[in-house]
C-alpha positions as CSV (number, residue, x, y, z in Angstrom):
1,X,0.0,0.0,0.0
2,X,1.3,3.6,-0.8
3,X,1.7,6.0,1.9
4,X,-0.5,9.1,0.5
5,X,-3.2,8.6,-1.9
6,X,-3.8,11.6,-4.6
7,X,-6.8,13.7,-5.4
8,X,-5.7,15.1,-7.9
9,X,-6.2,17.1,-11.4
10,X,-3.6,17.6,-13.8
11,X,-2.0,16.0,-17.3
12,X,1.6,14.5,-15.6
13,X,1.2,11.2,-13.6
14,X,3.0,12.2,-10.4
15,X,5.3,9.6,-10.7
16,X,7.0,11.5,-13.4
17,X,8.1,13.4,-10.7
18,X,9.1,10.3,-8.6
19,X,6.1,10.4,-6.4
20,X,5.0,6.8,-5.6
21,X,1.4,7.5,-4.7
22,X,-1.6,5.6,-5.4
23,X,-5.1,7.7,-6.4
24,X,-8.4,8.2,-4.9
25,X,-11.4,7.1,-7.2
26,X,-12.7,10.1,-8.7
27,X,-9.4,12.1,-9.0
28,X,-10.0,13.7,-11.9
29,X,-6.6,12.6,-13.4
30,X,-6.4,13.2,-17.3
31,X,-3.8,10.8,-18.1
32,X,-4.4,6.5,-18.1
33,X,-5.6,5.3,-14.4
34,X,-2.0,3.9,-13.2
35,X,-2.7,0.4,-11.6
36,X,-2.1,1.8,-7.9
37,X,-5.7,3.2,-8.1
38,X,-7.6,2.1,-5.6
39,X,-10.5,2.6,-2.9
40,X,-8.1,1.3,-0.2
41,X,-7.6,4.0,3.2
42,X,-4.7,5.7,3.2
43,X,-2.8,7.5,5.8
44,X,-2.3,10.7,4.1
45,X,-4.2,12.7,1.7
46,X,-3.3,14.6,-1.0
47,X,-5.9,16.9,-2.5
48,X,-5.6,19.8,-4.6
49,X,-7.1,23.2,-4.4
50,X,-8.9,22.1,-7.6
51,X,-10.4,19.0,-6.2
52,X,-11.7,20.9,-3.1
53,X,-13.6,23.6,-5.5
54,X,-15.2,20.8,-7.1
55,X,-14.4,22.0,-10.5
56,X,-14.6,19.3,-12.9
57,X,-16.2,16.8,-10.4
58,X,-19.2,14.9,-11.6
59,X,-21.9,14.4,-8.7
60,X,-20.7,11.3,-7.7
61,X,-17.1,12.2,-7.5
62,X,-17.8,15.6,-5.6
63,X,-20.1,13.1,-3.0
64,X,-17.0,10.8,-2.7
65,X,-14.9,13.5,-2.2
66,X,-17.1,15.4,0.4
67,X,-17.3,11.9,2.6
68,X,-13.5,12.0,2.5
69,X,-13.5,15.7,3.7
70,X,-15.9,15.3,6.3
71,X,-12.7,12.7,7.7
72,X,-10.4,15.2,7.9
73,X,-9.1,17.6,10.0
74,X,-7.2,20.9,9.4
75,X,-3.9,20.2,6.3
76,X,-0.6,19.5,7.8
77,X,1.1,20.6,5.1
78,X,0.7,22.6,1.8
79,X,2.7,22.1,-1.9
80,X,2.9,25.4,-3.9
81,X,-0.5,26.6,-2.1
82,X,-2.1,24.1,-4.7
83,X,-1.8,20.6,-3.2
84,X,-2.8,19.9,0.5
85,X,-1.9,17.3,2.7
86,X,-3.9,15.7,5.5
87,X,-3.1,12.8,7.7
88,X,-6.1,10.3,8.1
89,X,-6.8,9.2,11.7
């Protein structure tokens, strides 16, 4: 299992970037689902601002998304004020 699941919009896999992270159903990610997508609980989050607007979410994905919210407390961290982190308790 990976350490931080993504939820995430955006054209580059992350693991272009070395990132070994697996991805949230309904991440909104543009590219081919890698195989590390999965509904399994992680202990971190990663969202992006993008995600948490609910731009580009379908219904379904934006009610996914808001159950996983509801979950989580304050972020513990933020990546170039456009990705935030949360730890899962």
């Amino acid at each position: 299992m990976n350490a931080i699941k993504f939820h995430y919009f955006g054209l580059v896999d992350p693991e272009f970037y070395g990132i070994g992270a697996g991805y949230l159903p309904g991440s909104g990610i543009t590219f081919d689902p890698p195989a590390t997508q999965t509904s399994e609980t992680p202990k971190y989050v990663a969202v992006s601002a993008t995600s948490l607007a609910g731009v580009y979410l379908n219904r379904e994905d934006k009610a996914a998304l808001g159950a996983l919210m509801r979950r989580l407390k304050e972020p513990i961290a933020a990546i170039g004020h456009s990705i935030f982190i949360f730890r899962l308790e």
